[in-house]
C-alpha positions as CSV (number, residue, x, y, z in Angstrom):
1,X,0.0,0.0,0.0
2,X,1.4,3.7,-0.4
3,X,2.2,5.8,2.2
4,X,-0.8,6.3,4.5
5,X,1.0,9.8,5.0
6,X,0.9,10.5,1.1
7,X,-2.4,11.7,-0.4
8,X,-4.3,13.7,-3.2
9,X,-3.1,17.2,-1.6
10,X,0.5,15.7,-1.4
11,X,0.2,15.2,-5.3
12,X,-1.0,18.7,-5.9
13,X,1.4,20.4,-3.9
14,X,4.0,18.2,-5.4
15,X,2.8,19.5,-8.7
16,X,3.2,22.8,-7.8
17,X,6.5,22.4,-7.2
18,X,7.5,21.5,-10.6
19,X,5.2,23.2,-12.7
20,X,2.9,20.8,-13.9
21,X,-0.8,20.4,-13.6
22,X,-2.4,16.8,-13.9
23,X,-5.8,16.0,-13.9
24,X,-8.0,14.5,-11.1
25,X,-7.9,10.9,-12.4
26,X,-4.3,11.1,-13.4
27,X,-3.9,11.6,-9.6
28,X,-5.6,9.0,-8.6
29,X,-3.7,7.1,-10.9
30,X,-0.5,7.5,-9.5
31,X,-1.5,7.0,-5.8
32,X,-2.5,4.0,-6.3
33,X,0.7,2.8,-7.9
34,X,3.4,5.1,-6.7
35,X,4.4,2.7,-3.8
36,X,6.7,0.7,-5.9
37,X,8.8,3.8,-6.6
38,X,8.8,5.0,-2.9
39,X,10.2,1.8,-1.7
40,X,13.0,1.6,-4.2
41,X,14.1,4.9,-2.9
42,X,13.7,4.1,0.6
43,X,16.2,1.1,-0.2
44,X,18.3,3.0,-2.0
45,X,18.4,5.7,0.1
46,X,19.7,2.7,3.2
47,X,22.5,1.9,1.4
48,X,25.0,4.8,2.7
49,X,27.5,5.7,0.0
50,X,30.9,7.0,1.1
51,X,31.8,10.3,-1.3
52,X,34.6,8.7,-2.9
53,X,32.0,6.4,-4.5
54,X,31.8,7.7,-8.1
55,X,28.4,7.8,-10.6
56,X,28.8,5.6,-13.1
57,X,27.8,7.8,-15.7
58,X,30.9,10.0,-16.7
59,X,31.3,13.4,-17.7
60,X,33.5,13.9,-21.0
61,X,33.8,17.3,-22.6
62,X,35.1,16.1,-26.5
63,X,32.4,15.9,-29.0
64,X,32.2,13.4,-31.8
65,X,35.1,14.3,-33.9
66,X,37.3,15.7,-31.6
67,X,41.1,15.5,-31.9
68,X,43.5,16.1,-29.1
69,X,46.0,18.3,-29.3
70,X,49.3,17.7,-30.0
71,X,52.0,17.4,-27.9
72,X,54.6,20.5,-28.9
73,X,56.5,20.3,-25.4
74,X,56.7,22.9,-22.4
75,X,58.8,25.6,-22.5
76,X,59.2,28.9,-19.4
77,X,61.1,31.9,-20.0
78,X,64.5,32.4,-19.8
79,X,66.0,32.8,-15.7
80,X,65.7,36.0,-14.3
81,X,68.6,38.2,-14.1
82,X,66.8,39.9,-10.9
83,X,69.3,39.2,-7.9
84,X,67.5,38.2,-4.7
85,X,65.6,41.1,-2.8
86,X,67.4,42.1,0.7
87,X,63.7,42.4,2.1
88,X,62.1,39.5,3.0
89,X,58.7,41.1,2.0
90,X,59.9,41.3,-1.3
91,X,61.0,37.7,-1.6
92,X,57.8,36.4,-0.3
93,X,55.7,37.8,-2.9
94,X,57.9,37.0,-6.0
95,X,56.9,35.1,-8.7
96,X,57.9,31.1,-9.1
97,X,59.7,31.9,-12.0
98,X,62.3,34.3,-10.0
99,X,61.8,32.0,-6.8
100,X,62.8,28.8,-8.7
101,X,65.8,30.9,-10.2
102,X,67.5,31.7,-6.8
103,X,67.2,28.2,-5.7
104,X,68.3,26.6,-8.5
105,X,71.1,29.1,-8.4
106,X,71.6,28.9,-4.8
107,X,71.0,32.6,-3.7
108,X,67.9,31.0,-1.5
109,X,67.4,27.9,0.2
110,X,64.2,26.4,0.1
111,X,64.8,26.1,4.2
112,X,65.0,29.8,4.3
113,X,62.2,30.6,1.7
114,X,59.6,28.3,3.7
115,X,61.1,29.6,7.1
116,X,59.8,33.1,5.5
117,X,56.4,32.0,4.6
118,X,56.2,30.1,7.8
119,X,57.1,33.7,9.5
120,X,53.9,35.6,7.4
121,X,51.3,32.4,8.6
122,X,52.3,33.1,12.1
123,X,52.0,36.6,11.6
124,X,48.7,37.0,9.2
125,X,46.9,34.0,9.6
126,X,45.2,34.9,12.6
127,X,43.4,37.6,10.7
128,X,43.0,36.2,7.4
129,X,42.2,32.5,8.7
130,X,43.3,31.5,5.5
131,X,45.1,28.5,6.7
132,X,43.5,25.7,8.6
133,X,46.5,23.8,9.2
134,X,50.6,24.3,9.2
135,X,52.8,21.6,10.1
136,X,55.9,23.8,10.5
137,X,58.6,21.1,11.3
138,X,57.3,18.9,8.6
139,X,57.3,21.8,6.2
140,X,61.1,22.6,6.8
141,X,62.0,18.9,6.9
142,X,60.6,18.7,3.0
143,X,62.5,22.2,2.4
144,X,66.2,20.3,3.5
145,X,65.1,17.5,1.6
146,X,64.9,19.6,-1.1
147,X,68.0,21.8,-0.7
148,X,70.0,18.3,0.4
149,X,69.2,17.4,-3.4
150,X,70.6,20.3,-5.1
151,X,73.6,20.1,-3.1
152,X,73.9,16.7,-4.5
153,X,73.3,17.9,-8.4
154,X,69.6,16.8,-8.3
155,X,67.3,19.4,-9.4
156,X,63.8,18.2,-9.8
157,X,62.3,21.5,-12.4
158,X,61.1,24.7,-11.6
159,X,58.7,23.9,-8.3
160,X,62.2,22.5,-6.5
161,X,61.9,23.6,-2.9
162,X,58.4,26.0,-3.8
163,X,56.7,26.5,-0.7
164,X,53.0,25.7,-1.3
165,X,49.7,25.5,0.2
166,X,46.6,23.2,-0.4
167,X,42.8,23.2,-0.8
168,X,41.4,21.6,2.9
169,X,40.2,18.8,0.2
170,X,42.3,17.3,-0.8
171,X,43.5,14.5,1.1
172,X,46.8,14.8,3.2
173,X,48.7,11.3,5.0
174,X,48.5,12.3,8.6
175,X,47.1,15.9,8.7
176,X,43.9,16.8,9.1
177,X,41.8,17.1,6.1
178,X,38.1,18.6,7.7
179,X,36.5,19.6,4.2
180,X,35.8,23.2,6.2
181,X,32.9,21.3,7.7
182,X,32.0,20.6,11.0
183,X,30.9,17.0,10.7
184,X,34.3,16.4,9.1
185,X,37.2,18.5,11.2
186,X,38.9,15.6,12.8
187,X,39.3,13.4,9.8
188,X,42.6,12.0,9.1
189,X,43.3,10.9,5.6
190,X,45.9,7.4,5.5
191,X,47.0,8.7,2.3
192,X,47.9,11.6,-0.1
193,X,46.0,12.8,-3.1
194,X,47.3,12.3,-6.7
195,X,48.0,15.9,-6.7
196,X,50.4,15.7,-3.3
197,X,52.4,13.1,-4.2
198,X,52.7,14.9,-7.9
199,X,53.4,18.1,-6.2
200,X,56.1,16.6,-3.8
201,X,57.9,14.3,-7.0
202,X,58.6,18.0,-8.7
203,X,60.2,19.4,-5.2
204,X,57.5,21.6,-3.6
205,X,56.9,22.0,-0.2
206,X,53.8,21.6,1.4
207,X,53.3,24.4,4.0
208,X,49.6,23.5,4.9
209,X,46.2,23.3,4.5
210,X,44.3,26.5,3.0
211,X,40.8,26.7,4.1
212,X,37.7,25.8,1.9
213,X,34.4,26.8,2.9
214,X,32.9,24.2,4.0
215,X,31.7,21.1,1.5
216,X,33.1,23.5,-1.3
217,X,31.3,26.6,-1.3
218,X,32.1,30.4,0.1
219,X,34.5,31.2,2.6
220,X,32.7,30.1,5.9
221,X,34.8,26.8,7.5
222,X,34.9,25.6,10.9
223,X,37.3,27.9,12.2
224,X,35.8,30.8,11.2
225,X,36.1,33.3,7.5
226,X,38.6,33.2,6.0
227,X,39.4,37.5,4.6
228,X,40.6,39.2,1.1
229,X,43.7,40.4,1.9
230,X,43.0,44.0,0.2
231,X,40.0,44.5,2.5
232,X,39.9,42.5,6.0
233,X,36.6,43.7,6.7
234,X,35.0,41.0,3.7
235,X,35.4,37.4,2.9
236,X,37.8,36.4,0.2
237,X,35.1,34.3,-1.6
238,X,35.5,30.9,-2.3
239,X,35.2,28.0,-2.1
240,X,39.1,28.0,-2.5
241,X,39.0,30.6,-0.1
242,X,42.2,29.9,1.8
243,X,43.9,29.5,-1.9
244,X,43.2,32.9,-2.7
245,X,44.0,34.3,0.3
246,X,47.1,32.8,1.1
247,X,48.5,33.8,-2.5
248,X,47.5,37.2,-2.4
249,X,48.9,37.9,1.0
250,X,52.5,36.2,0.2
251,X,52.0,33.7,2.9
252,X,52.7,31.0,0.3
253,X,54.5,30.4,-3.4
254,X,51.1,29.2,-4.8
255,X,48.5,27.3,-3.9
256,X,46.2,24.7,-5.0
257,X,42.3,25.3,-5.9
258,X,39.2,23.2,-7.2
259,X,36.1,25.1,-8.9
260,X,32.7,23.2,-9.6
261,X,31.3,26.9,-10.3
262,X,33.3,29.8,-9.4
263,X,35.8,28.6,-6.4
264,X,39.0,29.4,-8.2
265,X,38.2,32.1,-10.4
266,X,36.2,33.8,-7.5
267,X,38.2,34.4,-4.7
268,X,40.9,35.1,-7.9
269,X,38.7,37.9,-8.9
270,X,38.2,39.3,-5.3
271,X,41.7,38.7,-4.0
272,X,43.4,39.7,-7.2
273,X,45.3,36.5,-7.6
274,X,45.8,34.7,-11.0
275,X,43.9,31.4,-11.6
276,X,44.0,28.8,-13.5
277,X,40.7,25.9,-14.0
278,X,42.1,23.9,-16.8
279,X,39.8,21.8,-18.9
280,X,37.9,19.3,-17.2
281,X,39.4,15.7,-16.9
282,X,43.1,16.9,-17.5
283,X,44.2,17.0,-13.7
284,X,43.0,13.9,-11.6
285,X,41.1,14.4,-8.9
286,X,42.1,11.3,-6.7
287,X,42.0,11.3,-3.1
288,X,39.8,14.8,-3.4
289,X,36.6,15.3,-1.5
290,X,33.8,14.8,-4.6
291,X,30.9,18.1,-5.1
292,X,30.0,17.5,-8.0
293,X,31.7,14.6,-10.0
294,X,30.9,16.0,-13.8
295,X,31.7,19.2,-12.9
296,X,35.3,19.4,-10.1
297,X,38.1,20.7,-11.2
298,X,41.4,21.1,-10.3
299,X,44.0,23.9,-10.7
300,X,46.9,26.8,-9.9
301,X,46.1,30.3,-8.0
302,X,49.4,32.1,-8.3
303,X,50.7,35.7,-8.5
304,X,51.4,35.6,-11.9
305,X,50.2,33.9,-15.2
306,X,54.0,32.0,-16.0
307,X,53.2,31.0,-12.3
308,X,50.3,28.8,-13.2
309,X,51.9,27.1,-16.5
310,X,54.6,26.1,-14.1
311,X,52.2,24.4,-12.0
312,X,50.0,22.9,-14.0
313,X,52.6,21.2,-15.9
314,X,53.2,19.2,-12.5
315,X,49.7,18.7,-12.2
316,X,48.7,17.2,-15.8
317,X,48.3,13.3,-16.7
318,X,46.1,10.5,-16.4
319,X,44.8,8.5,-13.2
320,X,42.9,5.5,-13.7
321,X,41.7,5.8,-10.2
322,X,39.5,8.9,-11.4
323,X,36.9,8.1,-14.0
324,X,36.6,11.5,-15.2
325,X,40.4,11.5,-16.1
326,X,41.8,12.0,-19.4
327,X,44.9,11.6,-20.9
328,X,45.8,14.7,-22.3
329,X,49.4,16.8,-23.4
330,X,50.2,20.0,-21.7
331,X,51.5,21.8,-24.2
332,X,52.6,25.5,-23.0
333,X,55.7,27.7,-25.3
334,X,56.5,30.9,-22.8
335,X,58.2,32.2,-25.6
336,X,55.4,31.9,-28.8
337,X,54.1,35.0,-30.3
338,X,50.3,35.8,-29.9
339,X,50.3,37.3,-33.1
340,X,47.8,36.0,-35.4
341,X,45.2,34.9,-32.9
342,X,41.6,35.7,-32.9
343,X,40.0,36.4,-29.8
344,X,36.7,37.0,-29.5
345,X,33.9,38.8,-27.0
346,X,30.8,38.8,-26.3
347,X,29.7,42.6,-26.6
348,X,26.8,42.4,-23.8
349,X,28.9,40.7,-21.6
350,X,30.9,44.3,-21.4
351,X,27.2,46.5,-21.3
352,X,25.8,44.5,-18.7
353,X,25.2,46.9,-15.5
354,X,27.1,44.5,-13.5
355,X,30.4,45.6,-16.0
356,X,32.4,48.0,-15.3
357,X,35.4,50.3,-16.3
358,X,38.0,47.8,-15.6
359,X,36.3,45.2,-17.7
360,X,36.2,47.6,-20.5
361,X,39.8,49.1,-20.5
362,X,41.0,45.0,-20.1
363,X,38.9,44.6,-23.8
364,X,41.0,47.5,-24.9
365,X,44.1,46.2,-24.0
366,X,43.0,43.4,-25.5
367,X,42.8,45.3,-28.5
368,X,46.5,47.2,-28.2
369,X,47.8,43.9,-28.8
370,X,48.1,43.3,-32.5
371,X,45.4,40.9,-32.5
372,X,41.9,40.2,-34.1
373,X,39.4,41.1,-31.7
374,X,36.3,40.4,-33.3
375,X,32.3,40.5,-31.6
376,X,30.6,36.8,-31.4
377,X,27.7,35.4,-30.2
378,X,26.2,32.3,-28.5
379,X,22.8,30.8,-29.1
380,X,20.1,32.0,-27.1
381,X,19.5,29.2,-24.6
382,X,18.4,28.9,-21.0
383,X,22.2,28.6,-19.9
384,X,21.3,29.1,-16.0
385,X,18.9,26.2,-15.9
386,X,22.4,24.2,-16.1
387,X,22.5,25.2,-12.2
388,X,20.2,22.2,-11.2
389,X,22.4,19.9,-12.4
390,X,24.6,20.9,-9.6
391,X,22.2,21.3,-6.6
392,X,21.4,17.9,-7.6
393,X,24.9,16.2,-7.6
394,X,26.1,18.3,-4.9
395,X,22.5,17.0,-2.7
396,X,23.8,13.5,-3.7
397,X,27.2,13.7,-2.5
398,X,26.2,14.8,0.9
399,X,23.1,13.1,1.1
400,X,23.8,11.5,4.5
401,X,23.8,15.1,6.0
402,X,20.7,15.9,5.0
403,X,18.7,12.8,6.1
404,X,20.7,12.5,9.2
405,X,20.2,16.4,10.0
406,X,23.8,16.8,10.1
407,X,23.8,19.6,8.4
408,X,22.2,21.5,11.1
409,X,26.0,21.3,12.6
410,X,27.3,23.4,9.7
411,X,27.4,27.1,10.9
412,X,26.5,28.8,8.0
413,X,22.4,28.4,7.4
414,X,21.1,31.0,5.4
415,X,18.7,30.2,3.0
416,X,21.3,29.9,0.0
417,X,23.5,28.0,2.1
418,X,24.1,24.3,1.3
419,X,21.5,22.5,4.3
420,X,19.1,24.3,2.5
421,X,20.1,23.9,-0.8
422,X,20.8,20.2,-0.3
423,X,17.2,20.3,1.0
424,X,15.8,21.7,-1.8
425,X,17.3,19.4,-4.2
426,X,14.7,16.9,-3.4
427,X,12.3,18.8,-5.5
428,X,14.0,18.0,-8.2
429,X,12.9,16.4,-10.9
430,X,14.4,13.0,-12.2
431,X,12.9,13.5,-15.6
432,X,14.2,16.8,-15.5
433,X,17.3,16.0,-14.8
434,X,17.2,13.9,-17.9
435,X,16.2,16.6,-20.1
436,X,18.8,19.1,-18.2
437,X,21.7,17.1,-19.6
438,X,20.4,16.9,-22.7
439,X,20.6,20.5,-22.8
440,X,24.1,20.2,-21.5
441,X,25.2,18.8,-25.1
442,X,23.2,21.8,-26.5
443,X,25.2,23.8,-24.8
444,X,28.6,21.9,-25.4
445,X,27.9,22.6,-29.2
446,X,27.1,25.9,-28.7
447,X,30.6,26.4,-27.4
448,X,32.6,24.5,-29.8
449,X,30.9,26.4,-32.3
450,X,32.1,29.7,-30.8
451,X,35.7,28.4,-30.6
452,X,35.9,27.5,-34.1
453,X,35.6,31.3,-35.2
454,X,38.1,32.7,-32.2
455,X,40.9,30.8,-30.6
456,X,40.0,32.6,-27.2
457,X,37.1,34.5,-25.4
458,X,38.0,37.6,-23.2
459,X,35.3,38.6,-20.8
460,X,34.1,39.9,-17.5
461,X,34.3,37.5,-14.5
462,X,30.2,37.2,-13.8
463,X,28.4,39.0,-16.7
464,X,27.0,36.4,-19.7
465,X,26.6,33.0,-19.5
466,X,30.3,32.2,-19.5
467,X,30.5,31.2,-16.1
468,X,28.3,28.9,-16.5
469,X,28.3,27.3,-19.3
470,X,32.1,27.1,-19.8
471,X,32.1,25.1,-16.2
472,X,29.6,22.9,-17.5
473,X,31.4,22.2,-20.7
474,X,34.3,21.6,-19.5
475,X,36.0,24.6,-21.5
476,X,39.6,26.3,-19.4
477,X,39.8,30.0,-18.0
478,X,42.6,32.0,-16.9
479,X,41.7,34.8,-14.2
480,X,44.0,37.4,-14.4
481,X,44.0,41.0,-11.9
482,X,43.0,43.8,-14.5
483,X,42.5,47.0,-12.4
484,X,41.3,48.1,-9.4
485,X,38.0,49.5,-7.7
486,X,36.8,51.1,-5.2
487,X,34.2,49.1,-3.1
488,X,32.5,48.8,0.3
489,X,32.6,45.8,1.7
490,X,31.1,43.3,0.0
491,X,28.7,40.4,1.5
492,X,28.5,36.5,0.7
493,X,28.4,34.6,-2.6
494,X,25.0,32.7,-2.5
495,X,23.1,30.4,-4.7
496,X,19.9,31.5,-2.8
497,X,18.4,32.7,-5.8
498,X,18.6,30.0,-8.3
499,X,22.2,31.5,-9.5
500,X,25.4,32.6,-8.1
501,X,25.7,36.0,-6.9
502,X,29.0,37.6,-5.9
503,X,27.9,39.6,-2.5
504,X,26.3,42.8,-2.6
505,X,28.4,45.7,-1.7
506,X,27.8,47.4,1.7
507,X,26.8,51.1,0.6
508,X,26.8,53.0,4.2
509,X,30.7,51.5,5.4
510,X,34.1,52.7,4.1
511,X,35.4,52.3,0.8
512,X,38.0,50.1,0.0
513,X,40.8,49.6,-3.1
514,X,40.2,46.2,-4.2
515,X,41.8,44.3,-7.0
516,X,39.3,43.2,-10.3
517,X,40.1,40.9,-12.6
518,X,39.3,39.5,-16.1
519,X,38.9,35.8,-17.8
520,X,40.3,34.2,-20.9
521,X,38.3,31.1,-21.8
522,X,40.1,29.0,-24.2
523,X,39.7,25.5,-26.5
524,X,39.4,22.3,-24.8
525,X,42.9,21.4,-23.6
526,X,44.4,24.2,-24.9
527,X,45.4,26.2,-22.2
528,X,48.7,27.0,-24.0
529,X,47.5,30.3,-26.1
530,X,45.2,31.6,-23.2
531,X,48.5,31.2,-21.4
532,X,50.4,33.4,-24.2
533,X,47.8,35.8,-24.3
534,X,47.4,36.1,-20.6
535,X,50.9,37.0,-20.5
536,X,50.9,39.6,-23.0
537,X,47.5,40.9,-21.2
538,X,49.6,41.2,-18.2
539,X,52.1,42.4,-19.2
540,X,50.3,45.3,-21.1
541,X,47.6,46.2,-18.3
542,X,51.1,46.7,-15.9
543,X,48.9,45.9,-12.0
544,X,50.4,42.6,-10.9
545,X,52.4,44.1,-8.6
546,X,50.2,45.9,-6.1
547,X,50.6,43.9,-2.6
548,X,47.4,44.4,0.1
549,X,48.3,46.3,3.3
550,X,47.9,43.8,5.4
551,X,47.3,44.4,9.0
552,X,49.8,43.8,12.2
């Protein structure tokens, strides 16, 4: 029999919640048979699945016809000629590429460079509770390792003895890997991520954990919010909150990030760091907490765009132990002229009311480079709608919270936090759902279509459907600082409304110079040219360099 608690006005209400009107023997109809599909939930539903547990339908960017790059090698820029800063301050916030130079050339030890950075957490990380974890003596025990190697004429590349901190995600042997998450701050990984132990074989140094917000989303954790460096009074968005931070504070080399919508390019664009998603399936995700499995990504936030290319080339390859992996070249020429590419925009995306004067000059650099710039379009289609695919694999993953009422231990419970959210994911439709990724490979045409006219897309961080739909095809961006603004302090991201809104500027405090930035989307695993172009991009717009006034 059904559910003595489910009846005709459940059915109506439940049709209210997805749009559709039935009629009053259809009703009938389906309470008299609907029992067969509550139990199989309920049995599903018993069966507790731990979040490493992947679907078995897999997420793969390539259309029919597709053809992988080819593999043309990696080349970085010549060593600097910049001898080693007296001031420690100005050490901490140089580039890998100089960084790399005076350890490979033995002006710095990596002991002395991580001693610095250890210094600046002390120091900083009170306020900015960008870290959630340090392990100082094993830090400097991986920085002699390193130095012990060069002495001995091995140098393991450009990341040798890099001082570097990681998403609270990703798993960690022996330290504490909470997820930002209250039902998860005492668990202790047995083993490292993919990424660690890829990390660790080029030489870098693992300073700590950066904070996430917790299961992946803003900057609210366990221990508190983690701050933009350029304003202490706001969050520095997230969910690689901690990555962002850290970086743009110089309390770290680099750090590592993961974006399912937003979380690396986000607290990029608020904390004025440079990030890096690359295409989906080219960096494993092994041994990382799962949000949404056809959507994660993994990738650099660094202080420069060279920066990111350095890392990422550590990052790249294959992992059978992640099913969205794919094996895929990383193929990256410092040196190669941008001339001759066509880059594209989407003229809206620069008019939108949300767009402003930094956007616009970063178009007109854009256009001071000696390359085609050239207006395009994308097909009108209801890109946002791509959001419930999310809610509904990110409800999935932490289904257990929700049924158990563990989420009610999570401190942040607004009504676009993820408890509610999660709860509203039930709603839902499965049919839906269907159709939703159908509309998915709508959309993943729609964008290969674009990138056969341009060979990149320059736009705004949140105006257009970029956001959006490049995360949900899979396509790369580069985040690159572009200006600065003035700005009152600015309130939480939130998916509250059915989309992702940045936080709405506080109009009655004090204003604040903050860093903007501006994205580069590029071709499916083709990072390379957005990485040339981001280069000369930086390079022209001349505002890498600004540091936040951090407080004592």
């Amino acid at each position: 029999m059904p559910d003595p608690a489910f009846t005709l006005a459940d059915l109506e209400a439940a049709e209210r919640l997805m749009g559709i009107v039935y009629t009053a023997r259809e009703r009938q109809q389906m309470l008299g048979n609907l029992d067969g599909q509550i139990a199989s939930a309920r049995q599903s539903r018993a069966l507790k699945l731990e979040n490493g547990v992947p679907m078995a339908s897999r997420f793969d960017p390539r259309l029919a016809g597709f053809g992988m790059p080819a593999d043309t090698g990696v080349k970085f820029s010549a060593a600097t000629t910049a001898e080693l800063p007296a001031d420690e301050t100005d050490i901490a916030f140089a580039p890998v590429t100089a960084l790399g130079t005076w350890i490979h050339t033995e002006q710095l030890t990596s002991r002395r460079l991580t001693q610095i950075y250890l210094d600046r957490i002390a120091t900083y990380n009170p306020k900015l509770e960008c870290f959630a974890a340090i392990h100082p003596d094993r830090a400097l025990a991986e920085a002699d390792a390193a130095d012990a190697l060069l002495r001995a004429g091995v140098y393991l590349g450009p990341l040798h003895g890099i001082p570097y901190g990681v998403k609270d995600l990703f798993d960690t042997a022996g330290i504490v890997t909470g997820w930002g998450a209250e039902p998860f701050r005492d668990r202790m990984p047995t083993a490292d991520a993919t990424i660690v132990k890829r990390l660790r074989a080029a030489g870098a140094v693992l300073l700590g954990k950066t904070t996430v917000g917790a299961l992946a989303y803003n900057d609210i954790w366990y221990g508190g919010r983690t701050r933009n460096p350029f304003n202490t009074e706001e969050g520095s968005s997230g969910s690689s909150a901690g990555s962002g931070s850290a970086t743009a504070a110089g309390l770290c080399a680099f750090a590592i990030g993961t974006e399912t919508l937003g979380s690396i390019t986000s607290p990029s664009q608020r904390c004025g760091t440079t990030g890096l998603r690359p295409t989906f399936g080219r960096v494993p995700r092994t041994g990382a907490m799962a949000l949404c499995w056809s959507l994660d990504k993994v990738g650099p936030m660094c202080r420069s765009v060279e920066d990111t290319a350095i890392v990422l080339s550590a990052l790249n390859g294959y992992d059978a132990a992640d099913r969205s992996s794919i094996a895929a070249p990383f193929s990256f020429d410092a040196t190669r002229p941008i001339a001759g590419m066509k880059l594209g925009y989407l003229p809206a995306a620069f008019y939108d009311p949300e767009a402003n004067g930094v956007d616009r000059a970063a178009l007109e650099a854009a256009r001071g480079l000696g390359i085609e710039v050239v207006p395009v379009s994308l097909p009108d289609l209801p890109y946002g709608a791509l959001m419930n695919i999310l809610y509904a694999e990110a409800a999935a993953a932490f289904e257990d919270l929700t049924l158990s009422d563990l989420d009610d231990t999570l401190t942040w419970q607004d009504e676009g936090a993820w408890p509610n959210t999660f709860r509203k994911a039930r709603f839902l439709s499965a049919v839906d759902h269907v159709q939703l990724d159908r509309l998915r490979y709508r959309v993943m045409q729609a964008m290969d279509g674009l990138f056969s006219e341009v060979d990149a897309l320059i736009g705004p961080f949140m105006t257009g459907p970029m956001l959006v739909a490049s995360n949900f095809t899979g396509h790369p961006c580069l985040h690159l600082r572009a200006g600065f603004i003035d700005s009152g302090t600015r309130g939480l991201a939130s998916l509250g409304s059915g989309k992702l809104t940045t936080g709405t500027e506080d109009g009655a405090g004090p204003v604040f110079r903050v860093p903007q930035g501006i994205s580069l989307w590029g071709r499916l695993f083709q990072e390379g040219p957005i990485l040339n172009l981001g280069m000369a991009l930086e390079k022209a717009l001349d505002v890498a360099g600004e540091r936040p006034r951090l407080p004592s």
